[in-house]
N, CA and C atoms of all chains as a GROMACS GRO file, in nm:
protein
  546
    1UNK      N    1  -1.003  -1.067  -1.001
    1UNK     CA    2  -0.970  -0.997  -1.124
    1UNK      C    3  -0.834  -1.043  -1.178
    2UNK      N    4  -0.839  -1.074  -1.315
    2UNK     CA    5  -0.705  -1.127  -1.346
    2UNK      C    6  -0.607  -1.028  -1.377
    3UNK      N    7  -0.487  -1.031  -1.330
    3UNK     CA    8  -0.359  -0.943  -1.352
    3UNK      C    9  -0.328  -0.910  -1.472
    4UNK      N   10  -0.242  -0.782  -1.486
    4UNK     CA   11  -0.214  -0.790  -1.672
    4UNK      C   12  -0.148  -0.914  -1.768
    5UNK      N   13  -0.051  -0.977  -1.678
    5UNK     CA   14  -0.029  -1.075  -1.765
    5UNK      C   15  -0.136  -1.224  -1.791
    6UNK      N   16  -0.205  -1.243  -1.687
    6UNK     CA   17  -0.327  -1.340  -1.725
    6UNK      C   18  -0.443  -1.281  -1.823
    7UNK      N   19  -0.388  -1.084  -1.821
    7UNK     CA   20  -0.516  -1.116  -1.936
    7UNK      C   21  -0.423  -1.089  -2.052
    8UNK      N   22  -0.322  -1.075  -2.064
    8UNK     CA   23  -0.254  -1.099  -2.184
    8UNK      C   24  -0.282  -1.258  -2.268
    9UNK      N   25  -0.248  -1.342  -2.164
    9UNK     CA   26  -0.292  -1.513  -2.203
    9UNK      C   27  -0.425  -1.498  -2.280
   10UNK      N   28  -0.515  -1.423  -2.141
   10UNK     CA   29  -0.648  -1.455  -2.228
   10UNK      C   30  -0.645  -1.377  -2.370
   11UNK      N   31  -0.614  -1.240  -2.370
   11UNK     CA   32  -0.609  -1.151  -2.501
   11UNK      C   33  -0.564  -1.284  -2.606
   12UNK      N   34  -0.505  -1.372  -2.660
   12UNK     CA   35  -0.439  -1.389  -2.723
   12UNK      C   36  -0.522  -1.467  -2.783
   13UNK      N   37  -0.592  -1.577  -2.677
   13UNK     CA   38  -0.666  -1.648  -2.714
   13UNK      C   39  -0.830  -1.608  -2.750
   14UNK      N   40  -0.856  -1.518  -2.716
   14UNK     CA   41  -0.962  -1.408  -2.755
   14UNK      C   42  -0.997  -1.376  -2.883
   15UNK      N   43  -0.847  -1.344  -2.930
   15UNK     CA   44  -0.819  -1.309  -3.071
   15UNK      C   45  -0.819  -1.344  -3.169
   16UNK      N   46  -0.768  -1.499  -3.125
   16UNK     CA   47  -0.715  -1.595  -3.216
   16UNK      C   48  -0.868  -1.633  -3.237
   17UNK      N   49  -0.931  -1.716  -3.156
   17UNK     CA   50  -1.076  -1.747  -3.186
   17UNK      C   51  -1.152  -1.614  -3.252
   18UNK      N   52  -1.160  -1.564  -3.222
   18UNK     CA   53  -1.227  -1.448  -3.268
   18UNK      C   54  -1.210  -1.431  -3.408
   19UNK      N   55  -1.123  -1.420  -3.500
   19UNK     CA   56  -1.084  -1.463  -3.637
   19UNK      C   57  -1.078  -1.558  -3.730
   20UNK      N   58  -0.987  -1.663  -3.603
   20UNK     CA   59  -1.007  -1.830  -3.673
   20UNK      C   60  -1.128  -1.874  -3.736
   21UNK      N   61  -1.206  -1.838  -3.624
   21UNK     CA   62  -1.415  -1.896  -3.662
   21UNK      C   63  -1.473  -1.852  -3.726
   22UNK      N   64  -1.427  -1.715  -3.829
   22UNK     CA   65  -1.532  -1.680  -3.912
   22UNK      C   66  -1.559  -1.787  -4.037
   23UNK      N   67  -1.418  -1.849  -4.031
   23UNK     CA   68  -1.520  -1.978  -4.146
   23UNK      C   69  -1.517  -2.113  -4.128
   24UNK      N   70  -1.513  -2.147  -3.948
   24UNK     CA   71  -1.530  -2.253  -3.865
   24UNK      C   72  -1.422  -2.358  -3.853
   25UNK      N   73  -1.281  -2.298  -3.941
   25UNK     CA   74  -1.173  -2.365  -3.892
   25UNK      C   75  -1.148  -2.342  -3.804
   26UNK      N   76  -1.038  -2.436  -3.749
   26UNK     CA   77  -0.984  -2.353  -3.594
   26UNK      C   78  -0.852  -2.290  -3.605
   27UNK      N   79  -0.814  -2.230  -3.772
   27UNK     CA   80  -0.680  -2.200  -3.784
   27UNK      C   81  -0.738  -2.082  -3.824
   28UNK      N   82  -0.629  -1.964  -3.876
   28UNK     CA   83  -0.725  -1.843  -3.963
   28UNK      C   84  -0.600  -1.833  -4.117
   29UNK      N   85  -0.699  -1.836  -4.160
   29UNK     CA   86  -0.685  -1.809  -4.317
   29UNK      C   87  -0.592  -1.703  -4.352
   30UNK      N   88  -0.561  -1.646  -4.503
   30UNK     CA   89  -0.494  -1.572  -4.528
   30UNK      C   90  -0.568  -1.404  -4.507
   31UNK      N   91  -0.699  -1.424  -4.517
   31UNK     CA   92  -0.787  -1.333  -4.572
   31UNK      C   93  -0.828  -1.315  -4.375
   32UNK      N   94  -0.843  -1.393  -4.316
   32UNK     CA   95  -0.862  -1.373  -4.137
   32UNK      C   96  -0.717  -1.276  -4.063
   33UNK      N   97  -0.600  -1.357  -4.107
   33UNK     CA   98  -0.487  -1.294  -4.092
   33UNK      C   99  -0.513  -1.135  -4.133
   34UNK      N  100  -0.498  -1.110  -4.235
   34UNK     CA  101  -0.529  -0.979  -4.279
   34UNK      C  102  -0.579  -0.872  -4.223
   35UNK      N  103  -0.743  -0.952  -4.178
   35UNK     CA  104  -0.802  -0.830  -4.113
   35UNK      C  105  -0.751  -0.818  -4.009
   36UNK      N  106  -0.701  -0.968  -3.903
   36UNK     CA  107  -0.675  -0.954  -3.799
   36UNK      C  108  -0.565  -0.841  -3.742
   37UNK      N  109  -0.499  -0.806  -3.836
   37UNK     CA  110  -0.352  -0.731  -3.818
   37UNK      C  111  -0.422  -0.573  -3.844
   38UNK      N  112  -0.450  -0.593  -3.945
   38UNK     CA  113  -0.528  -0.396  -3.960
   38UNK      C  114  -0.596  -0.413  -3.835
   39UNK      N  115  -0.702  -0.448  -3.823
   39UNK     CA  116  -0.810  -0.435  -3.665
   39UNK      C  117  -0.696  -0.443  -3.519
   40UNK      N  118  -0.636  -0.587  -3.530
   40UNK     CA  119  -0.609  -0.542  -3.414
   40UNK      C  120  -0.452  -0.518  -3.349
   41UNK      N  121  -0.343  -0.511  -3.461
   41UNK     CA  122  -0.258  -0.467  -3.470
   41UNK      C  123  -0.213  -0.336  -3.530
   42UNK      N  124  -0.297  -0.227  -3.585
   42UNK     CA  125  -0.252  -0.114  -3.657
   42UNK      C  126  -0.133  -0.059  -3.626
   43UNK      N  127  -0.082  -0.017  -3.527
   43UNK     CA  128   0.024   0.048  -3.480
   43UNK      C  129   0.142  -0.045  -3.522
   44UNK      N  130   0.134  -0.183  -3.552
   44UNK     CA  131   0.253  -0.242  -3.538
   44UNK      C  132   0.334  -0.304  -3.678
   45UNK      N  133   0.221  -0.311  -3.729
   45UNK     CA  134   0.219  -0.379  -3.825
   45UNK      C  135   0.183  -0.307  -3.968
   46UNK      N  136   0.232  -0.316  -4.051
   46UNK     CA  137   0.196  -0.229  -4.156
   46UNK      C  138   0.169  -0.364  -4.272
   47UNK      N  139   0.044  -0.336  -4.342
   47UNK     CA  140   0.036  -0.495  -4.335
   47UNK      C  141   0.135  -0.491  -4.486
   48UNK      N  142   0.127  -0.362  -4.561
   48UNK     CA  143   0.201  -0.383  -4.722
   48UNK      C  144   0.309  -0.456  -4.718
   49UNK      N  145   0.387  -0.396  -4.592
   49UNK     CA  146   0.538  -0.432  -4.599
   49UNK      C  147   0.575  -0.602  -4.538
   50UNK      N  148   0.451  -0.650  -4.460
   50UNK     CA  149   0.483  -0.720  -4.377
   50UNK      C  150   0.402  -0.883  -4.449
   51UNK      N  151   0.511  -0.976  -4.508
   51UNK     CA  152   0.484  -1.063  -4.591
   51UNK      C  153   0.378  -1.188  -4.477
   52UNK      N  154   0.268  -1.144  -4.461
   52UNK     CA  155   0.193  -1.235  -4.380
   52UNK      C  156   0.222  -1.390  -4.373
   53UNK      N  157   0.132  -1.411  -4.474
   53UNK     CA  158   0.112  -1.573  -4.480
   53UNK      C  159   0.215  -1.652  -4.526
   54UNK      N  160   0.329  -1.630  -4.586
   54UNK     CA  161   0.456  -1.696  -4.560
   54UNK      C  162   0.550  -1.703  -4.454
   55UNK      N  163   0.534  -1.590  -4.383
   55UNK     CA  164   0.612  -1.559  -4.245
   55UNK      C  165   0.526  -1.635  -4.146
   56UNK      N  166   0.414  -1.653  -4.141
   56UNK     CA  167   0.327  -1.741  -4.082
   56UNK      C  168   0.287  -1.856  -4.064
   57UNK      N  169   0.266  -1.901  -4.205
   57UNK     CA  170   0.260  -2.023  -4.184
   57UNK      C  171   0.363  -2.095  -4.221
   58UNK      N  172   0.411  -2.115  -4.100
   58UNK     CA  173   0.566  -2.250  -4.151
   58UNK      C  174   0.544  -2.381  -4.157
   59UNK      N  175   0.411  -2.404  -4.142
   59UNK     CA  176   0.439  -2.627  -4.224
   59UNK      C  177   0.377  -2.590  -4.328
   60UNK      N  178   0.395  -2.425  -4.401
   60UNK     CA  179   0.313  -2.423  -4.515
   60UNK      C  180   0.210  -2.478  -4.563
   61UNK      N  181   0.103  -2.509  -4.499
   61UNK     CA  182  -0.050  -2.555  -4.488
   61UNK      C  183  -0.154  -2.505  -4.563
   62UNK      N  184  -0.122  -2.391  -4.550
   62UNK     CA  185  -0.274  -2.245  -4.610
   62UNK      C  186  -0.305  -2.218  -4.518
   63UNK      N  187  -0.294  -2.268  -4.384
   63UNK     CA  188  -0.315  -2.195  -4.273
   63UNK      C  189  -0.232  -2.173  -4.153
   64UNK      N  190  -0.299  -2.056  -4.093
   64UNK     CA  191  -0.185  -2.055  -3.948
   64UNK      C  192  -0.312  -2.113  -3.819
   65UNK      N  193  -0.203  -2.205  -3.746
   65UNK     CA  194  -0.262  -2.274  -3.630
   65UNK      C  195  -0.213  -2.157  -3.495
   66UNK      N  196  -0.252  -2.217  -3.418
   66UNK     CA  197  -0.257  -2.077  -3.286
   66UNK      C  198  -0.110  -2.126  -3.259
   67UNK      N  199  -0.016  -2.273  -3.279
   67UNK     CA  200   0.115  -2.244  -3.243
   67UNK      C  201   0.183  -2.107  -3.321
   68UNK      N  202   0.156  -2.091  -3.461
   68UNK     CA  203   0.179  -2.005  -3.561
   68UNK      C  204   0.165  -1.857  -3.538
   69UNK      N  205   0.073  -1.896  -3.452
   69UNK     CA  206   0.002  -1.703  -3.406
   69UNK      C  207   0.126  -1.658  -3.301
   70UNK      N  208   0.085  -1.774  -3.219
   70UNK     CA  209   0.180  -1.759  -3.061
   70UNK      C  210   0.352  -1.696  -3.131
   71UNK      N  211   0.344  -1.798  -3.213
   71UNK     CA  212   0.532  -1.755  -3.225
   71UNK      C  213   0.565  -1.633  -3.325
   72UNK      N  214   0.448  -1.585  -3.390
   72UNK     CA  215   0.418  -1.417  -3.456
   72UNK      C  216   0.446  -1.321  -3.344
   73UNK      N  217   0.351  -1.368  -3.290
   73UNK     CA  218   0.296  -1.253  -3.182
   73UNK      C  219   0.461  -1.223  -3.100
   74UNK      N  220   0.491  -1.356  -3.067
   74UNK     CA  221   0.639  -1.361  -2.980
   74UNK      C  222   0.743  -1.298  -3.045
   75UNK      N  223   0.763  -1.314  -3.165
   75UNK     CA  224   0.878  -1.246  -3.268
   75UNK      C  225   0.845  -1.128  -3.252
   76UNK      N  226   0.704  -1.055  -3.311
   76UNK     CA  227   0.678  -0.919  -3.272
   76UNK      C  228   0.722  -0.851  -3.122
   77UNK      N  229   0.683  -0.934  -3.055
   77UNK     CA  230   0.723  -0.888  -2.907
   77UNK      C  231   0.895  -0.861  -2.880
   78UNK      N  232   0.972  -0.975  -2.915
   78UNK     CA  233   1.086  -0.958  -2.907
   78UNK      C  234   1.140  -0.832  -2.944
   79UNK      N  235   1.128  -0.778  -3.083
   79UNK     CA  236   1.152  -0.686  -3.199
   79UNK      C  237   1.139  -0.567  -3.094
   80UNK      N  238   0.987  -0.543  -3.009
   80UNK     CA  239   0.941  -0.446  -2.963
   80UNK      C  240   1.026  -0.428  -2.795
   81UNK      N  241   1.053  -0.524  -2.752
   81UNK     CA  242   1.126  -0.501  -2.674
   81UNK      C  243   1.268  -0.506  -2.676
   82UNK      N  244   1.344  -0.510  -2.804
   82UNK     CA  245   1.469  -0.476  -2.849
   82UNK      C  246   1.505  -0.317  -2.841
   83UNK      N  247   1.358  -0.265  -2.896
   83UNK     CA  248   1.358  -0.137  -2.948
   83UNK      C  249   1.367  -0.046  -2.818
   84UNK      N  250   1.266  -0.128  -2.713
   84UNK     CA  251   1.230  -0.024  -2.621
   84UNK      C  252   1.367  -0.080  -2.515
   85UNK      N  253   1.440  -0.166  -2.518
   85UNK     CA  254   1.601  -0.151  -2.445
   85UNK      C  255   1.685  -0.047  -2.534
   86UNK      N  256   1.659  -0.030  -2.624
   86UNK     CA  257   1.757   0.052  -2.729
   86UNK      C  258   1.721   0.187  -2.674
   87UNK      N  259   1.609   0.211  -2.673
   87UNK     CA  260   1.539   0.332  -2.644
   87UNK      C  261   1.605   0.387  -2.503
   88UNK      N  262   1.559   0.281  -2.394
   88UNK     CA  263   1.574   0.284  -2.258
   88UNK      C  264   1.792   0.336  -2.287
   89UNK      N  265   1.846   0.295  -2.364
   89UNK     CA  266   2.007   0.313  -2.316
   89UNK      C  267   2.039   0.455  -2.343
   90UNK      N  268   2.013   0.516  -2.451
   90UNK     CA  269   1.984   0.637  -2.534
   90UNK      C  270   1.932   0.755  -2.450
   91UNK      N  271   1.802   0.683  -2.408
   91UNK     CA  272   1.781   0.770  -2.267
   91UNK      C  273   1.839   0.844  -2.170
   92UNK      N  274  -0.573   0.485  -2.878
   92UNK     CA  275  -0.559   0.422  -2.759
   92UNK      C  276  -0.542   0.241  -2.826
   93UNK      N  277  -0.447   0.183  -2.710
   93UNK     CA  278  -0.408   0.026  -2.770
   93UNK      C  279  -0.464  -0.056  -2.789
   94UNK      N  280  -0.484  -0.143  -2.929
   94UNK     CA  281  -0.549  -0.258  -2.867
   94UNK      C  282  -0.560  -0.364  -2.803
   95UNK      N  283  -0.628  -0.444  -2.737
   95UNK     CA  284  -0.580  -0.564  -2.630
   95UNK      C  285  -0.480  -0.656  -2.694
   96UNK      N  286  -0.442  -0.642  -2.828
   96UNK     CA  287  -0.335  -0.760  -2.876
   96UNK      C  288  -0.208  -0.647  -2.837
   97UNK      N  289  -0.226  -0.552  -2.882
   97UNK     CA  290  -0.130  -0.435  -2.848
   97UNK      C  291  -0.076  -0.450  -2.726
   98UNK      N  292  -0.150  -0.411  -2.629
   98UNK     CA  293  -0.187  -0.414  -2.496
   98UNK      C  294  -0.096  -0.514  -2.455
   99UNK      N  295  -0.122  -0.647  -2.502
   99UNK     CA  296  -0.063  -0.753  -2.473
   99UNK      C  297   0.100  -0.770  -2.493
  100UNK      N  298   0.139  -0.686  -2.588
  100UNK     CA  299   0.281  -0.694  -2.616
  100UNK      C  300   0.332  -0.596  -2.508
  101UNK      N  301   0.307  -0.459  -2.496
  101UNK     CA  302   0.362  -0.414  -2.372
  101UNK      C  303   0.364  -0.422  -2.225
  102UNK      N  304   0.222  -0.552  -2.179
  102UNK     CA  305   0.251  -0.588  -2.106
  102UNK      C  306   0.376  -0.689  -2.045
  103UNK      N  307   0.378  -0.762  -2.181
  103UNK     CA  308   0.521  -0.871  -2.155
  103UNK      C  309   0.615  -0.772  -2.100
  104UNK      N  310   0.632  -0.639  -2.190
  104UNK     CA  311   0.775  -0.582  -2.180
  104UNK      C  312   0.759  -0.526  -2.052
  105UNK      N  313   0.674  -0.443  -1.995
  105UNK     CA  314   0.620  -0.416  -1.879
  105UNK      C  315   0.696  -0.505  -1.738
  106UNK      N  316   0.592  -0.604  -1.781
  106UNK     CA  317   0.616  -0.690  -1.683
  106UNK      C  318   0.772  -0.743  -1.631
  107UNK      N  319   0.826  -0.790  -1.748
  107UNK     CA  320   0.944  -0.849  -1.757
  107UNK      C  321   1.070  -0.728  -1.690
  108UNK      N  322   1.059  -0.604  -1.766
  108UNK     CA  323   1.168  -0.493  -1.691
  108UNK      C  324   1.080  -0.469  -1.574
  109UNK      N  325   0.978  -0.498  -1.532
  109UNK     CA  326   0.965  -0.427  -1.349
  109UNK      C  327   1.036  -0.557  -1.286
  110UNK      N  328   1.022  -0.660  -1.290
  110UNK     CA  329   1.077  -0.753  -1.199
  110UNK      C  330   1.260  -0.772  -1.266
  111UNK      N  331   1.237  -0.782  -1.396
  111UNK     CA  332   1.430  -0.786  -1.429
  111UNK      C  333   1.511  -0.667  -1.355
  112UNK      N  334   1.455  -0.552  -1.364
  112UNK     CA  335   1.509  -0.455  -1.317
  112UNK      C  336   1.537  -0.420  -1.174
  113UNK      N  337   1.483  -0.531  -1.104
  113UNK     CA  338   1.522  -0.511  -0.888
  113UNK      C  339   1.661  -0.522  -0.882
  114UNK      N  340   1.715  -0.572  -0.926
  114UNK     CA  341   1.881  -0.616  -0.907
  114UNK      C  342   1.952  -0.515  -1.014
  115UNK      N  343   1.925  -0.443  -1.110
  115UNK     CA  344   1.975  -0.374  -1.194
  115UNK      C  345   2.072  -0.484  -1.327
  116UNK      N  346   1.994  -0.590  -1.343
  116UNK     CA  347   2.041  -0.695  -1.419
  116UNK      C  348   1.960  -0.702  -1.493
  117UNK      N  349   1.946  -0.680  -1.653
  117UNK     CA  350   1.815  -0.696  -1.789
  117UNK      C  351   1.798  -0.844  -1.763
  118UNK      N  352   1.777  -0.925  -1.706
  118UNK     CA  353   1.773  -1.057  -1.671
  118UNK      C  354   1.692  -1.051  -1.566
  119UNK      N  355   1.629  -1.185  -1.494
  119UNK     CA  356   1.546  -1.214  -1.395
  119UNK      C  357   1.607  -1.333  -1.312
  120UNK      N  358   1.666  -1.307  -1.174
  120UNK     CA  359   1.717  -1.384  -1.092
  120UNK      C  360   1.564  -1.522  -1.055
  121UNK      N  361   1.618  -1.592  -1.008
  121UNK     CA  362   1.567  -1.685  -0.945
  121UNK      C  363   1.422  -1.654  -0.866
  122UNK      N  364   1.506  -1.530  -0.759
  122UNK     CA  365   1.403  -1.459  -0.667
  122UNK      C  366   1.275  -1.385  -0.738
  123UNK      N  367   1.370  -1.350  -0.854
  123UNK     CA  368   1.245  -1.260  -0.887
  123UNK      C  369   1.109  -1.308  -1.006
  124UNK      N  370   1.169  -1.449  -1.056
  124UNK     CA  371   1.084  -1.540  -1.113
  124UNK      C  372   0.945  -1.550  -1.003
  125UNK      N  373   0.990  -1.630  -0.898
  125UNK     CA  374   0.946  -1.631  -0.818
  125UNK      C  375   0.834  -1.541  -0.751
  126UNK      N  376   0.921  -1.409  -0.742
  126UNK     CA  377   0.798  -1.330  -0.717
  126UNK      C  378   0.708  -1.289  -0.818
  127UNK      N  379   0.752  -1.274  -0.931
  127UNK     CA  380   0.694  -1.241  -1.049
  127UNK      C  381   0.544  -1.316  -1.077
  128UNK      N  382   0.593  -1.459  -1.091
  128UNK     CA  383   0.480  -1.570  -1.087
  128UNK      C  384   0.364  -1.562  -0.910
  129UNK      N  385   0.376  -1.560  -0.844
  129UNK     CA  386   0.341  -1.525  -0.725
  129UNK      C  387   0.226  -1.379  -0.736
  130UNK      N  388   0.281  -1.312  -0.817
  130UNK     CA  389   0.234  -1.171  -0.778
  130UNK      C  390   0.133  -1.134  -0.940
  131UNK      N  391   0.188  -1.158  -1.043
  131UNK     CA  392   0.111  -1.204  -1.149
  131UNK      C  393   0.090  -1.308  -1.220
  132UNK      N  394   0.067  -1.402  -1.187
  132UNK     CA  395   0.042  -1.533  -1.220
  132UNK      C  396  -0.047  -1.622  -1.124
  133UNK      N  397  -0.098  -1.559  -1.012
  133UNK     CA  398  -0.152  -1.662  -0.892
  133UNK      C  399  -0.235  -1.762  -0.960
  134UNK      N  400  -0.284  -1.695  -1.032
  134UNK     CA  401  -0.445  -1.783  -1.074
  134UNK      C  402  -0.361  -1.930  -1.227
  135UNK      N  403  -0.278  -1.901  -1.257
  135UNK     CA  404  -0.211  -2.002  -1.334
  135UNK      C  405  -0.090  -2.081  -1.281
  136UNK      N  406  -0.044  -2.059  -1.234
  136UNK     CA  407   0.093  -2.139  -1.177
  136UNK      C  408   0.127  -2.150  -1.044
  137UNK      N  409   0.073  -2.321  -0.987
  137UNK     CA  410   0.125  -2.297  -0.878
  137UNK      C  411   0.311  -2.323  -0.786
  138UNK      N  412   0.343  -2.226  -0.754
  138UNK     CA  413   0.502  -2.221  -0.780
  138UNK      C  414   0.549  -2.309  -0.704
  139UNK      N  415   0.489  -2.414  -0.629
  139UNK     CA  416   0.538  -2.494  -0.544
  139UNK      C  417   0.566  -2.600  -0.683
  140UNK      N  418   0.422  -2.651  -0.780
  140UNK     CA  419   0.506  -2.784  -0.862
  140UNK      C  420   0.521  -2.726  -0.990
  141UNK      N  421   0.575  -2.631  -0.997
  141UNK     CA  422   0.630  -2.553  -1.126
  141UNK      C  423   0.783  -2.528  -1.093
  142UNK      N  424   0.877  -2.611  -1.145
  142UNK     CA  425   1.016  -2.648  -1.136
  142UNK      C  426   1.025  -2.504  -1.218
  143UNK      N  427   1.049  -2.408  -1.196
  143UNK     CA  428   1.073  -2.287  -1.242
  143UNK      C  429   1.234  -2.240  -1.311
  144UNK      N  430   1.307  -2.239  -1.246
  144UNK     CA  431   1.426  -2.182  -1.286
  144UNK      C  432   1.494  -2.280  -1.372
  145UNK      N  433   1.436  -2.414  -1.359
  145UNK     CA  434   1.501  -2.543  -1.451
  145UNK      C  435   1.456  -2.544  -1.575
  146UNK      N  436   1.336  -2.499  -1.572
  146UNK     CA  437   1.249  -2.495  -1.695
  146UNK      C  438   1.221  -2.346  -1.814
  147UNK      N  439   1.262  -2.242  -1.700
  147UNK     CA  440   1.303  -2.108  -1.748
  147UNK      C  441   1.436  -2.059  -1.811
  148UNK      N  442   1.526  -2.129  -1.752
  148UNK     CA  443   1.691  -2.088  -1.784
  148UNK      C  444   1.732  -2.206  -1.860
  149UNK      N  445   1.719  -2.190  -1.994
  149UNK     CA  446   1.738  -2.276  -2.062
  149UNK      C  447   1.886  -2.289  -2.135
  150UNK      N  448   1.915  -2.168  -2.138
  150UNK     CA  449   2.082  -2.166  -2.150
  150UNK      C  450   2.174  -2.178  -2.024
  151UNK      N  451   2.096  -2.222  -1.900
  151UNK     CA  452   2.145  -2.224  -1.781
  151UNK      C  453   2.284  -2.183  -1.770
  152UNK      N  454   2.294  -2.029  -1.793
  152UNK     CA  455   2.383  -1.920  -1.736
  152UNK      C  456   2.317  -1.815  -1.570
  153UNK      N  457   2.222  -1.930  -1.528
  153UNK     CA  458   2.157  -1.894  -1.407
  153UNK      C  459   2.043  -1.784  -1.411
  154UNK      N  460   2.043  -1.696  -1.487
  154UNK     CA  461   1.930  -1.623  -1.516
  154UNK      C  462   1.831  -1.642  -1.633
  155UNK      N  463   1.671  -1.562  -1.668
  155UNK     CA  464   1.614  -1.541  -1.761
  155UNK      C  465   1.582  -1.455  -1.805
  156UNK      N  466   1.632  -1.468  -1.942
  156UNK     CA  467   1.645  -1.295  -2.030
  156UNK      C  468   1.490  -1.338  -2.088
  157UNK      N  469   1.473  -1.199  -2.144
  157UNK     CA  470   1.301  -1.236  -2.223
  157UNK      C  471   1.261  -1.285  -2.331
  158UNK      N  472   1.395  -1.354  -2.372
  158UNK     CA  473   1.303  -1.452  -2.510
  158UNK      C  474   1.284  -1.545  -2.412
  159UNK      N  475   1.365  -1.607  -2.326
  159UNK     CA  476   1.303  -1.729  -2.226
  159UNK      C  477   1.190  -1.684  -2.148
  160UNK      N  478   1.176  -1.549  -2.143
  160UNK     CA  479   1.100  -1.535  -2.035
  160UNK      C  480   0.949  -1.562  -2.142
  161UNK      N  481   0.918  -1.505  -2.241
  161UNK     CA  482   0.883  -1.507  -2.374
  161UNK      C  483   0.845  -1.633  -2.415
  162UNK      N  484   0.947  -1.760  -2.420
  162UNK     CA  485   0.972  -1.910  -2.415
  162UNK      C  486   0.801  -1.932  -2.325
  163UNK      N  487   0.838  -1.920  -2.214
  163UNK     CA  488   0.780  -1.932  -2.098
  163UNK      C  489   0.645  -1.933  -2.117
  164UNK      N  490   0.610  -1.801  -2.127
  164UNK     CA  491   0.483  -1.736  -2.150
  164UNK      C  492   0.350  -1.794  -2.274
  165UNK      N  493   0.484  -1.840  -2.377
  165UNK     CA  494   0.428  -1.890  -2.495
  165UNK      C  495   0.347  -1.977  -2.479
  166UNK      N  496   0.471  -2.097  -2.382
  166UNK     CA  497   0.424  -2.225  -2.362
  166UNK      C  498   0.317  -2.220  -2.273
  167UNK      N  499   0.255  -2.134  -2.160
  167UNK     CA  500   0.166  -2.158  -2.088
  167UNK      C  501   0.086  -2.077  -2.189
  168UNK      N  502   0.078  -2.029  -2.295
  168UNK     CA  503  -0.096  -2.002  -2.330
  168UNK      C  504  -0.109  -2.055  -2.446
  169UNK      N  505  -0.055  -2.131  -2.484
  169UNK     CA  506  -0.059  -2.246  -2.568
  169UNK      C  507  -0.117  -2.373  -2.501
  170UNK      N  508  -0.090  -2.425  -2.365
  170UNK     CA  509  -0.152  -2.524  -2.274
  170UNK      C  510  -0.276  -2.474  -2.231
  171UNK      N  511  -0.320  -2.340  -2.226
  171UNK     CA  512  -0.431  -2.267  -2.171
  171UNK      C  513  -0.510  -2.269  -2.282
  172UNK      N  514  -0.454  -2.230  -2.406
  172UNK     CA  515  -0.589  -2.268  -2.553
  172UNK      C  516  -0.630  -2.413  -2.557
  173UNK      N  517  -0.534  -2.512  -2.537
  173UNK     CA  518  -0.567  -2.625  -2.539
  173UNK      C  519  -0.696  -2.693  -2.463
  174UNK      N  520  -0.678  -2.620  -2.344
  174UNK     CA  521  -0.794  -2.665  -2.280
  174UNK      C  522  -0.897  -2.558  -2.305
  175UNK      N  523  -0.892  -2.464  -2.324
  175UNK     CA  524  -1.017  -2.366  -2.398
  175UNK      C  525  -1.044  -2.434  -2.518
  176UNK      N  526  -0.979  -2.491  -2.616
  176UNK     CA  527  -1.034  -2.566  -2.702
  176UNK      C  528  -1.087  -2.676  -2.667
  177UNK      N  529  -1.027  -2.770  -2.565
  177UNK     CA  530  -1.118  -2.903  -2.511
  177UNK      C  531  -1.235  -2.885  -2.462
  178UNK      N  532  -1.223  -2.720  -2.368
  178UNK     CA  533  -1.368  -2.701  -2.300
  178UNK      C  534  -1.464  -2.652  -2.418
  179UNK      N  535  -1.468  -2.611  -2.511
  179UNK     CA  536  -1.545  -2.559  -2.636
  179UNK      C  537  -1.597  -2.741  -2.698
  180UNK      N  538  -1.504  -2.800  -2.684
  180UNK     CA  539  -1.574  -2.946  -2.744
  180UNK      C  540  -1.659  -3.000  -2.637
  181UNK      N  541  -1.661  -3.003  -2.578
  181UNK     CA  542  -1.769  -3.064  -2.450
  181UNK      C  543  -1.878  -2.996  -2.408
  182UNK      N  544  -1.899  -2.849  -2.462
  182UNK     CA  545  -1.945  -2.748  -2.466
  182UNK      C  546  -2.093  -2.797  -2.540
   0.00000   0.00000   0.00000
């Protein structure tokens, strides 16, 4: 059985395919992005405020490649574990 | 209840403060890379030819805080899609 962080790896890549392929690229679109964040980010992400596809895609393409996802996902993470050391001192 | 991308972000943070936190240092000693990878990671990294602390401590001030640790993580599931994408072409 894989540990939480091996299925974090896999989660990621789960996801990413899981979106990318609805229109057989292997990147996901502006309109894939989108749903992807309501479905499977709700809690984190609010999508009004949160300027997707420019914050995303940085060789400015029209699309985001899974390096693009990876370093989203990582920025988000950082942010979230800023908060929860902030949290943890306060404590 | 979270979703597995969700999921996935608090496991990093999870993970990263149970092992940063043995020494009472927001950082991750040497030792505890070590065990970290060992204890969740078996099935991906084997720690004998994984130059670890050279490749983790990139500001080599001797420890890894969690954007490196983060760094880290990125880069192995980015090498792990790669070959999920190679194995999907041969597929």
């Amino acid at each position: 059985m894989p540990s939480p962080l091996e299925n974090a790896v896999e989660t990621l890549i789960d996801v990413f395919h899981k979106y990318a392929a609805k229109d057989g690229a292997p990147t996901m679109s502006r309109s894939e992005i989108l749903t992807m964040f309501q479905k499977e980010m709700p809690g984190y992400v609010s999508v009004r405020n949160f300027t997707l596809m420019s914050n995303m895609d940085m060789n400015n393409d029209g699309d985001v490649d899974f390096l693009e996802f990876i370093i989203v996902f990582s920025s988000l993470t950082i942010v979230c574990n800023q908060c929860f050391v902030e949290h943890l001192k306060k404590a």
